[in-house]
C-alpha positions in Angstrom: 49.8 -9.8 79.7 50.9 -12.8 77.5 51.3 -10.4 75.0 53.8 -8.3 76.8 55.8 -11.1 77.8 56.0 -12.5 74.1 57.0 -9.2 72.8 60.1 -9.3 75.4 61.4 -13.2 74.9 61.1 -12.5 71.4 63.1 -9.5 71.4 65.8 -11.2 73.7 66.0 -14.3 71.9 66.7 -11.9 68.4 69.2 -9.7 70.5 70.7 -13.3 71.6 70.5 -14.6 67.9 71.9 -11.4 66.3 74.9 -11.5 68.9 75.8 -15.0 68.1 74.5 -15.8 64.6 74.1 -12.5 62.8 74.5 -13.4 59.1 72.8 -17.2 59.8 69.6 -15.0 61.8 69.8 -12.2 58.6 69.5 -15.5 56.1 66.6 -17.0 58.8 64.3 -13.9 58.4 65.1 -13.5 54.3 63.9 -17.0 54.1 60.4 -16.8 56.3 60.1 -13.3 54.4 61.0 -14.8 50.6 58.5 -18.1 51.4 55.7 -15.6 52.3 55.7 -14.1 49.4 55.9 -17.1 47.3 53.4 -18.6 49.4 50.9 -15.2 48.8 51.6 -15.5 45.1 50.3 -19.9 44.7 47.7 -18.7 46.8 46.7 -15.8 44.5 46.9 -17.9 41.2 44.5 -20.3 42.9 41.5 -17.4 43.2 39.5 -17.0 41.0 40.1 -12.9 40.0 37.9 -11.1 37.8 40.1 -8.5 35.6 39.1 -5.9 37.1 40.2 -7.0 40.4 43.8 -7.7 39.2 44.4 -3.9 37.9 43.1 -2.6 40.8 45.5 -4.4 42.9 48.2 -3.7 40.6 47.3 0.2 41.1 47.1 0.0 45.1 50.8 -1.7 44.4 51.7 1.1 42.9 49.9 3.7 44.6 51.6 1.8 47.9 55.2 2.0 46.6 55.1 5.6 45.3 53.8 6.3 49.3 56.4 4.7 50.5 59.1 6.3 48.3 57.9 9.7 49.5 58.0 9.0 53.2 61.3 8.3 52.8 62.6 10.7 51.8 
């Protein structure tokens, strides 16, 4: 139930924001998205990956985007 009720004050409060504040709620969810990723990468270079690891994830990456490319087509 608290799920439900999250998903619908969430999606009024970004219907609200977008309304109001559309370029300043745009630059809100570039910047969470942006210092994700940064934040994955520091936490990357702090493991300890073998080589093997590294190109297989660099594969999957690639793999993952070629997917990707297709669907949308």
């Amino acid at each position: 139930m608290g799920v439900i009720v999250g998903i619908i004050v969430i999606s009024k409060l970004m219907r609200f924001l977008f309304a109001k504040y559309k370029s300043k709620t745009y630059f809100g969810i570039l910047g969470f998205t942006l210092s994700s990723i940064a934040l994955m990468f520091i936490n990357t270079l702090n493991n300890d990956y073998n080589f093997l690891e590294i190109i297989i994830g660099l594969i999957m990456l690639v793999v993952g985007y070629k997917f990707s490319k297709k669907l949308s087509l």
